[in-house]
Chimera marker file (.cmm) of the C-alpha trace (Angstrom):
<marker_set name="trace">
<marker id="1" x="0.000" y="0.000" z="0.000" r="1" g="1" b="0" radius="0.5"/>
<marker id="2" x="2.976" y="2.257" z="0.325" r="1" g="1" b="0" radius="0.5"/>
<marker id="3" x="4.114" y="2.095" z="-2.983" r="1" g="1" b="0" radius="0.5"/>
<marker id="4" x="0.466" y="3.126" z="-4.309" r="1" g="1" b="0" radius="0.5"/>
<marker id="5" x="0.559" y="6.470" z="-1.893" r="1" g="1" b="0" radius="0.5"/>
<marker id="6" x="4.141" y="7.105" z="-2.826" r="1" g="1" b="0" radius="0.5"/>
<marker id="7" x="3.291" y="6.711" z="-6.439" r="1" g="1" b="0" radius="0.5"/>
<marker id="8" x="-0.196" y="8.885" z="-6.160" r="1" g="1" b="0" radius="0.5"/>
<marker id="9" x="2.039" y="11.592" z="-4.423" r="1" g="1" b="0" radius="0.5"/>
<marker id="10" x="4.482" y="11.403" z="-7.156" r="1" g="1" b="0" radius="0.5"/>
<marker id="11" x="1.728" y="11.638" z="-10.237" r="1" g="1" b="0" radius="0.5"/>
<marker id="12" x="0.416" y="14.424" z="-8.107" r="1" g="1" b="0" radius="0.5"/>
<marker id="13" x="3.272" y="16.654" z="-7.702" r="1" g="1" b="0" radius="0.5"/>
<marker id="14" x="4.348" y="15.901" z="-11.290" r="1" g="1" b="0" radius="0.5"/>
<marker id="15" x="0.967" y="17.320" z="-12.302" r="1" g="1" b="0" radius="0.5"/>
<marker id="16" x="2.046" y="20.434" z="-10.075" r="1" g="1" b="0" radius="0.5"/>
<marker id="17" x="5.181" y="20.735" z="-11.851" r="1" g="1" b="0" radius="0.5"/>
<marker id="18" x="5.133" y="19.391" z="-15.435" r="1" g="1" b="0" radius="0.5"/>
<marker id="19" x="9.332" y="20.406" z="-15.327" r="1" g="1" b="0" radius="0.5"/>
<marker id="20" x="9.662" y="17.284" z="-12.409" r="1" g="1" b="0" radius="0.5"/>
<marker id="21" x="9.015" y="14.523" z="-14.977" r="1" g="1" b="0" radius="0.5"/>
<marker id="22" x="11.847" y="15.665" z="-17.137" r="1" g="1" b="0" radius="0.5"/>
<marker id="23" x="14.229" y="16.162" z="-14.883" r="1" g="1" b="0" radius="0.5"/>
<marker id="24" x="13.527" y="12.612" z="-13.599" r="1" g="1" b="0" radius="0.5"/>
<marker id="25" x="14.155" y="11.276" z="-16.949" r="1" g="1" b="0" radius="0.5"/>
<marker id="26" x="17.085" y="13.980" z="-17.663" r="1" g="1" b="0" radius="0.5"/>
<marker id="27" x="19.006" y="11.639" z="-14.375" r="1" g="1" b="0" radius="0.5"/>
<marker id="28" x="19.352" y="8.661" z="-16.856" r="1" g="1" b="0" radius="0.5"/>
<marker id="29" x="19.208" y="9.925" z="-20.324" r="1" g="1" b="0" radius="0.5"/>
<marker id="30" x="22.565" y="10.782" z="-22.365" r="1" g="1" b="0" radius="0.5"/>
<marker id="31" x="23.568" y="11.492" z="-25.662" r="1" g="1" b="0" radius="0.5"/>
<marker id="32" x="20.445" y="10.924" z="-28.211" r="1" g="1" b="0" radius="0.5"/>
<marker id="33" x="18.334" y="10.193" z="-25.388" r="1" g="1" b="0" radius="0.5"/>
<marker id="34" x="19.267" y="14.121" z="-23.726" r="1" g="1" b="0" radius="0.5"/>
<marker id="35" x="18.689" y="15.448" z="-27.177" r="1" g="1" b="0" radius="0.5"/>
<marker id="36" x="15.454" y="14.183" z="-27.667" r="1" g="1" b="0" radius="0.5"/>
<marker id="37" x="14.436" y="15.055" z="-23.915" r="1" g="1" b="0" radius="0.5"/>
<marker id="38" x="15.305" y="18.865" z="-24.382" r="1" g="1" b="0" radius="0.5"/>
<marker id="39" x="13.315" y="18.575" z="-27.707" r="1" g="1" b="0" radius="0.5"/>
<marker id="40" x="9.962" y="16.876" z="-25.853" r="1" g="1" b="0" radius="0.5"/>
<marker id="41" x="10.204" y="19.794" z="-23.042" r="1" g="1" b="0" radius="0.5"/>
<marker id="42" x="10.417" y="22.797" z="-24.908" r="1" g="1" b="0" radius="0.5"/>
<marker id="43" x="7.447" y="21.693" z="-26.792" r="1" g="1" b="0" radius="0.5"/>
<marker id="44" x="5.891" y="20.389" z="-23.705" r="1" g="1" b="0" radius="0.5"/>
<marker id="45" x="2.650" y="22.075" z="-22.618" r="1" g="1" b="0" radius="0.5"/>
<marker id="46" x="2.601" y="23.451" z="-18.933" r="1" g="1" b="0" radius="0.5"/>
<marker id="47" x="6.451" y="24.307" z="-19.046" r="1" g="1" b="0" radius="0.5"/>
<marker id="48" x="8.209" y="27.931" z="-18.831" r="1" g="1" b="0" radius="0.5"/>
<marker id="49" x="10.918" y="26.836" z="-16.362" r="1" g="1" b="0" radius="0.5"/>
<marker id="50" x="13.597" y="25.277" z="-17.740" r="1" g="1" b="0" radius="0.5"/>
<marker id="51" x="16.515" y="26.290" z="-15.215" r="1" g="1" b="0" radius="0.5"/>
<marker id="52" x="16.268" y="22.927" z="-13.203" r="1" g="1" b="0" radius="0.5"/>
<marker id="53" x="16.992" y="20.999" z="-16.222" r="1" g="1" b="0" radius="0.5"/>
<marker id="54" x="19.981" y="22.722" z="-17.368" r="1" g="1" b="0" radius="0.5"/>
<marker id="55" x="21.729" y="22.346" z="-14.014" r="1" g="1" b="0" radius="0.5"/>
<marker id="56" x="21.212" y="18.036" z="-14.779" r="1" g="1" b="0" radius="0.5"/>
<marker id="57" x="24.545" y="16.801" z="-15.102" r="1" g="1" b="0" radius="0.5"/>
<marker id="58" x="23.705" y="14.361" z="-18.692" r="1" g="1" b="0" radius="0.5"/>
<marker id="59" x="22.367" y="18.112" z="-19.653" r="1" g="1" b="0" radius="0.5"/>
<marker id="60" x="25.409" y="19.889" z="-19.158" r="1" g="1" b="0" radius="0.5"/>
<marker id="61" x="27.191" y="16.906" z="-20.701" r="1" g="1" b="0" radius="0.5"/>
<marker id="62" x="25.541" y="18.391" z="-23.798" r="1" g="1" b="0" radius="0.5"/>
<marker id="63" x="27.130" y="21.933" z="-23.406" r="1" g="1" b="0" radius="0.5"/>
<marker id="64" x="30.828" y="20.842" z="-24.286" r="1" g="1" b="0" radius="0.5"/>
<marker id="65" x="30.098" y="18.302" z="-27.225" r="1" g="1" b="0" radius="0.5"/>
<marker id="66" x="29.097" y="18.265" z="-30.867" r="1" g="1" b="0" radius="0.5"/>
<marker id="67" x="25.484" y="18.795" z="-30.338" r="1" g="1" b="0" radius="0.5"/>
<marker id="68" x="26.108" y="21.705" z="-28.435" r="1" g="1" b="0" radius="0.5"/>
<marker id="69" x="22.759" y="23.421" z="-30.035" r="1" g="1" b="0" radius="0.5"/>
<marker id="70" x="20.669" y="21.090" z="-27.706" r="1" g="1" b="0" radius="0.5"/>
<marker id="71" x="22.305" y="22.671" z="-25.024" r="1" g="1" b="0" radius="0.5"/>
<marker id="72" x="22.026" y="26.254" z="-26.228" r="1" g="1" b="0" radius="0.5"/>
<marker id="73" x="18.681" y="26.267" z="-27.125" r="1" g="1" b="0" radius="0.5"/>
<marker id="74" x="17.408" y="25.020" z="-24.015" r="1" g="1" b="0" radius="0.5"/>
<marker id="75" x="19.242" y="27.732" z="-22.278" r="1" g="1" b="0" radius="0.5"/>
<marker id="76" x="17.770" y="29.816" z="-24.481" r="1" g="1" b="0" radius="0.5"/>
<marker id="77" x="14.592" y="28.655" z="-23.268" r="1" g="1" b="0" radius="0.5"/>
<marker id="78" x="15.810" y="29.549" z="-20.085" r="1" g="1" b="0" radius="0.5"/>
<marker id="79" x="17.262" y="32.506" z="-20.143" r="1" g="1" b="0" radius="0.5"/>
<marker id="80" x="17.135" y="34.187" z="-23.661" r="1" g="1" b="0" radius="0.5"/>
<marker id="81" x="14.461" y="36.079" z="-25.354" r="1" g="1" b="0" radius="0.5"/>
<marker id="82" x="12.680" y="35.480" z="-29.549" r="1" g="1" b="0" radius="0.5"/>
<marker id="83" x="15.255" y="37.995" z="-30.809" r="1" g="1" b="0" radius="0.5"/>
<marker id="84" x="18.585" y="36.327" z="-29.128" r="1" g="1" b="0" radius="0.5"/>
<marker id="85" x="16.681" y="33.405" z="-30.887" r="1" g="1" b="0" radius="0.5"/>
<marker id="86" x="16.648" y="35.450" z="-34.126" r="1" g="1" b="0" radius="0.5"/>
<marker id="87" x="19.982" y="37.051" z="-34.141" r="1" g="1" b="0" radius="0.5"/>
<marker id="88" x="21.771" y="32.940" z="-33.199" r="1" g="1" b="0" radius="0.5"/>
<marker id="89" x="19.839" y="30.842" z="-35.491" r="1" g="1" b="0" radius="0.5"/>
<marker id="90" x="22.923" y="29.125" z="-36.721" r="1" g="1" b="0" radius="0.5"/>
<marker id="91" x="23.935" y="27.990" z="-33.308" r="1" g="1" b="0" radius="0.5"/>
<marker id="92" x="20.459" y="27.017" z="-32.108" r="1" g="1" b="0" radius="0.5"/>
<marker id="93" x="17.856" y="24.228" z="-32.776" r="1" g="1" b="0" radius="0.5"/>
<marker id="94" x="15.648" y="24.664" z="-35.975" r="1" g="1" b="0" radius="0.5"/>
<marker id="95" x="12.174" y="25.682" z="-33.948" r="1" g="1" b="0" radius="0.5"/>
<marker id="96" x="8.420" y="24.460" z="-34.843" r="1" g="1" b="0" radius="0.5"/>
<marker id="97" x="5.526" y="27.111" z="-34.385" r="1" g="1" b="0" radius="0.5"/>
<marker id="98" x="4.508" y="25.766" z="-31.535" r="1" g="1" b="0" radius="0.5"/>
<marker id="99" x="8.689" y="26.527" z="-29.948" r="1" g="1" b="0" radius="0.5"/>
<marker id="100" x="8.256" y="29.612" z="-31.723" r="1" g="1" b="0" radius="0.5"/>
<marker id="101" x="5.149" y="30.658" z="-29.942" r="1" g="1" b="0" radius="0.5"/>
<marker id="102" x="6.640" y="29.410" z="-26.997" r="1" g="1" b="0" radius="0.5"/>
<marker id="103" x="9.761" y="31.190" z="-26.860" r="1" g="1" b="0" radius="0.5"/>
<marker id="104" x="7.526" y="34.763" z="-27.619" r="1" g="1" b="0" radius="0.5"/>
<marker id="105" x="5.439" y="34.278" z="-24.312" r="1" g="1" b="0" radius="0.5"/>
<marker id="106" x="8.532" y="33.777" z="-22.474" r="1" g="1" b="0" radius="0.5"/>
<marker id="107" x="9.893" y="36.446" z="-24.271" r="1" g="1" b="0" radius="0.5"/>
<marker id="108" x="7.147" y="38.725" z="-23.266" r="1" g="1" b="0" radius="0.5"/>
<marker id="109" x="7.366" y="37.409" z="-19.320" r="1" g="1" b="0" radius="0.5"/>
<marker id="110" x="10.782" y="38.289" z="-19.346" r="1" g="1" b="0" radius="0.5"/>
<marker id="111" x="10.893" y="41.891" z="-20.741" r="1" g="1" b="0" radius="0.5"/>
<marker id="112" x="7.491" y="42.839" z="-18.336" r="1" g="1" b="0" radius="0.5"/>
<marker id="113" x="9.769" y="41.774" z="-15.252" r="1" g="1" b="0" radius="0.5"/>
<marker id="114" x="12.527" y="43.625" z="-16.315" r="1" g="1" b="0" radius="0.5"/>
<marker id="115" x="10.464" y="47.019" z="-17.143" r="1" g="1" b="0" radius="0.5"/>
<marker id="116" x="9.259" y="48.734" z="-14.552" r="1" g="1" b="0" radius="0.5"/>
<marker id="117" x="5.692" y="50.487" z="-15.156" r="1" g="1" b="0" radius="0.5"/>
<marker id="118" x="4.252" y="52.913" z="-12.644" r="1" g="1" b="0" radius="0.5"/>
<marker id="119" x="0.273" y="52.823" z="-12.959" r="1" g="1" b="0" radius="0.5"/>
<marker id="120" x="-1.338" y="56.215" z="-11.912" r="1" g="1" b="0" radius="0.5"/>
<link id1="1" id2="2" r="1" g="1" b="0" radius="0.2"/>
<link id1="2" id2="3" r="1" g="1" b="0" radius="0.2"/>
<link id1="3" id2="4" r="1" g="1" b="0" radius="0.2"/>
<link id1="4" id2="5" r="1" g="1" b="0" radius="0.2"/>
<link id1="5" id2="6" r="1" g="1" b="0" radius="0.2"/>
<link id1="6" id2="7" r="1" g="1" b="0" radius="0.2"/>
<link id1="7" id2="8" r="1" g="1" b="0" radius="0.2"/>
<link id1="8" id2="9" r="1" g="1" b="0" radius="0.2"/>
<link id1="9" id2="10" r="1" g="1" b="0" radius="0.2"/>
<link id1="10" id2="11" r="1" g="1" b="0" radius="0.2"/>
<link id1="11" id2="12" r="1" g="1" b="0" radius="0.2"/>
<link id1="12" id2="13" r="1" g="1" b="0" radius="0.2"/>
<link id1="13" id2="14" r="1" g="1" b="0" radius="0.2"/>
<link id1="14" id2="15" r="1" g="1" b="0" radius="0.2"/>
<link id1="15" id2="16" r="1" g="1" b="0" radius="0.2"/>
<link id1="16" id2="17" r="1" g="1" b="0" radius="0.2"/>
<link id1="17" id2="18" r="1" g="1" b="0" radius="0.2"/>
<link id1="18" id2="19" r="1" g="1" b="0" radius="0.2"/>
<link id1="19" id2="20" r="1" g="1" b="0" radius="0.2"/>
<link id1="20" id2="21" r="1" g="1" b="0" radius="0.2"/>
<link id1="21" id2="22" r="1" g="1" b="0" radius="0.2"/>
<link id1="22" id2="23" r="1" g="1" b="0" radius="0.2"/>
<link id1="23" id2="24" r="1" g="1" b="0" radius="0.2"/>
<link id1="24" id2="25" r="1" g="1" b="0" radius="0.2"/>
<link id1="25" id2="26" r="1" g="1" b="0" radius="0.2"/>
<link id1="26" id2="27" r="1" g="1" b="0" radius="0.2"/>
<link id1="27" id2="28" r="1" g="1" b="0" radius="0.2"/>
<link id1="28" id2="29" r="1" g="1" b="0" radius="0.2"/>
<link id1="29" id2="30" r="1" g="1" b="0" radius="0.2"/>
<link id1="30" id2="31" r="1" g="1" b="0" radius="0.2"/>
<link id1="31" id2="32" r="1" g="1" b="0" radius="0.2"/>
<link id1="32" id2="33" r="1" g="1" b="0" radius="0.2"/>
<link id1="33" id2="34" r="1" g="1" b="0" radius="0.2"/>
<link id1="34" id2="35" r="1" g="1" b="0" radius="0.2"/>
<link id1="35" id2="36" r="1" g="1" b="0" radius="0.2"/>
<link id1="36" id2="37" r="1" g="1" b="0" radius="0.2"/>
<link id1="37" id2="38" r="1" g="1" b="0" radius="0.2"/>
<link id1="38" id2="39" r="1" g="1" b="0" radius="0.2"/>
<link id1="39" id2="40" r="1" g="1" b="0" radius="0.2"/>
<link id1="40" id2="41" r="1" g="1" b="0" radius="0.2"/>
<link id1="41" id2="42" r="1" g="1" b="0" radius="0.2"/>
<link id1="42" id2="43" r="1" g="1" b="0" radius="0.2"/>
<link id1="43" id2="44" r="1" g="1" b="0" radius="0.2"/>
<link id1="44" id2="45" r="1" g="1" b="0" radius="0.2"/>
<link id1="45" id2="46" r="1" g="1" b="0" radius="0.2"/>
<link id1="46" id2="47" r="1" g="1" b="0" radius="0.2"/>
<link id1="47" id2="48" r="1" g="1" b="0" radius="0.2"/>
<link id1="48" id2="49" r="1" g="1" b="0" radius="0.2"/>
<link id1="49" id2="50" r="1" g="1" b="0" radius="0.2"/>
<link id1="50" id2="51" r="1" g="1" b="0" radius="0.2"/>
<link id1="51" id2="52" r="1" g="1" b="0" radius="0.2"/>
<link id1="52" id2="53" r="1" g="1" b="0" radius="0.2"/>
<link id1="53" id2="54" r="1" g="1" b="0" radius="0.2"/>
<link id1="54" id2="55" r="1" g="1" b="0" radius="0.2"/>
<link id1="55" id2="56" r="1" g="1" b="0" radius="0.2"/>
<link id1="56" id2="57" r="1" g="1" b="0" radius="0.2"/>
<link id1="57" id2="58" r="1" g="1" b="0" radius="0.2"/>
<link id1="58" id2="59" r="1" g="1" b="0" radius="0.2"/>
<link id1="59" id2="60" r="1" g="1" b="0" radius="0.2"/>
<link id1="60" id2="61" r="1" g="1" b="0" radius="0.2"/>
<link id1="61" id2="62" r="1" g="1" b="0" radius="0.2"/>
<link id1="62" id2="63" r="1" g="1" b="0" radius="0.2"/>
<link id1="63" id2="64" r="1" g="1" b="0" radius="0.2"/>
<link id1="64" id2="65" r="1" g="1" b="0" radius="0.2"/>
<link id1="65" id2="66" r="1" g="1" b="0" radius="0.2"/>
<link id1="66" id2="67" r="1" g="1" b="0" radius="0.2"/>
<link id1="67" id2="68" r="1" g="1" b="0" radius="0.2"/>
<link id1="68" id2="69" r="1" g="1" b="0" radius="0.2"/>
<link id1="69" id2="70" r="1" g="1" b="0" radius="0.2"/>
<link id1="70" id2="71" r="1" g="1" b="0" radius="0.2"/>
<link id1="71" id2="72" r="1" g="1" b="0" radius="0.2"/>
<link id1="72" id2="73" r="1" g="1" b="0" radius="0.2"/>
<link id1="73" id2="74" r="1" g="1" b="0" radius="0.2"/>
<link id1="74" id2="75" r="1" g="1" b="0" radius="0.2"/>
<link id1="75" id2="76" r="1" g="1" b="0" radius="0.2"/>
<link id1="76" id2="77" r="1" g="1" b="0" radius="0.2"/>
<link id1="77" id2="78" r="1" g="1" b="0" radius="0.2"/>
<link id1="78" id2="79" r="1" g="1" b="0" radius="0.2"/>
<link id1="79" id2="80" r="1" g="1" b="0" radius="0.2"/>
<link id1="80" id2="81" r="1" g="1" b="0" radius="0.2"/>
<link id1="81" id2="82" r="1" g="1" b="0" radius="0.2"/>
<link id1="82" id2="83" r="1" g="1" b="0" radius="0.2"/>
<link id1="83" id2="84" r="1" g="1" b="0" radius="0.2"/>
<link id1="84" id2="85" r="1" g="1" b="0" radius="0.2"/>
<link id1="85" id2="86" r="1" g="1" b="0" radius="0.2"/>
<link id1="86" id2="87" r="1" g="1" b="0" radius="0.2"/>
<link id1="87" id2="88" r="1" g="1" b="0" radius="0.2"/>
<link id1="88" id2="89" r="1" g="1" b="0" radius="0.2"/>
<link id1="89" id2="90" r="1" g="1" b="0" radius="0.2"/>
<link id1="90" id2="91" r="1" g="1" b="0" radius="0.2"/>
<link id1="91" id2="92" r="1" g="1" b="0" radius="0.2"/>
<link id1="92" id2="93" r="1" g="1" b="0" radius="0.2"/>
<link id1="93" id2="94" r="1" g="1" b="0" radius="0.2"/>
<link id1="94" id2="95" r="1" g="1" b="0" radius="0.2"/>
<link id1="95" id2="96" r="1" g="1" b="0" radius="0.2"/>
<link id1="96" id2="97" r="1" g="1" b="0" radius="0.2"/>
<link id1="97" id2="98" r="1" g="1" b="0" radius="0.2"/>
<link id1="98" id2="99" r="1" g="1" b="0" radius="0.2"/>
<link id1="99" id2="100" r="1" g="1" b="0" radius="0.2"/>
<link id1="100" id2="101" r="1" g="1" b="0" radius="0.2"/>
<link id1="101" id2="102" r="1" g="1" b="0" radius="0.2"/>
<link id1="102" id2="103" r="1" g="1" b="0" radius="0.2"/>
<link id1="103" id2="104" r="1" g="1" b="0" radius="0.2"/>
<link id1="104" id2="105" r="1" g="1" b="0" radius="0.2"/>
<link id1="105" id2="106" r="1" g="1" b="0" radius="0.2"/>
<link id1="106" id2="107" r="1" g="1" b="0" radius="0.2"/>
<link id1="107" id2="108" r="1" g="1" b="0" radius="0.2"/>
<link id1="108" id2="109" r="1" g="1" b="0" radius="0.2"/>
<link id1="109" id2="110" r="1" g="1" b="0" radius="0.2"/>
<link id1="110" id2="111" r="1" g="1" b="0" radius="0.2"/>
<link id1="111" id2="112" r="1" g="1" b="0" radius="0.2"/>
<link id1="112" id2="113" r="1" g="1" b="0" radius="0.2"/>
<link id1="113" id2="114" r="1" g="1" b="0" radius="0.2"/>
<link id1="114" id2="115" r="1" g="1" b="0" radius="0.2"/>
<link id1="115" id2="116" r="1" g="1" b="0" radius="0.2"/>
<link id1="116" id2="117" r="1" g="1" b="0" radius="0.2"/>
<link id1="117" id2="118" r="1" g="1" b="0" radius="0.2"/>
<link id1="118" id2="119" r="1" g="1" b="0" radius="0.2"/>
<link id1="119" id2="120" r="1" g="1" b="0" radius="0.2"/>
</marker_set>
């Protein structure tokens, strides 16, 4: 009966935080496996945090290799904003629509906490 509770708690608080679920599988996954991982969560509904998996060690693995791109782009993700996406193409991961569209609405979170607008 324990295992059922733990496992309810864990499909709970993986529902709380879609990012948890990747960074379980980002613990095993290397090589191809990381690749495809960072593809799945930047397309992943629910996710706009992608700090967590960057600091997984078979992540970082990613950062010094030949598929750097994988690594940049997810930092990107992170960290960047559509027109660092724009200006780096070449160094980044071809986007869909969906990444695109993504990458805006981050964009746009990131620029409103950085300006600061007094309301009257």
């Amino acid at each position: 009966m324990t295992n059922m509770k733990d496992s309810a708690t864990t499909t709970a608080s993986s529902s709380s935080n879609p990012l948890e679920q990747f960074v379980l599988l980002a613990k095993s996954a290397k090589g191809a496996a990381a690749m495809e991982l960072i593809r799945q969560v930047l397309s992943a509904p629910g996710v706009h945090v992608f700090g967590e998996l960057l600091d997984m060690p078979n992540i970082k693995e990613l950062e010094n290799g030949p598929n750097i791109n994988y690594y940049r782009t997810l930092k990107l993700f992170a960290y960047g904003t559509y027109r660092q996406y724009l200006e780096n193409k070449d160094q980044l991961l071809e986007l869909s629509i969906a990444e695109k569209k993504k990458l805006q609405h981050l964009t746009i979170v990131t620029l409103a906490t950085k300006l600061k607008v007094r309301f009257l």
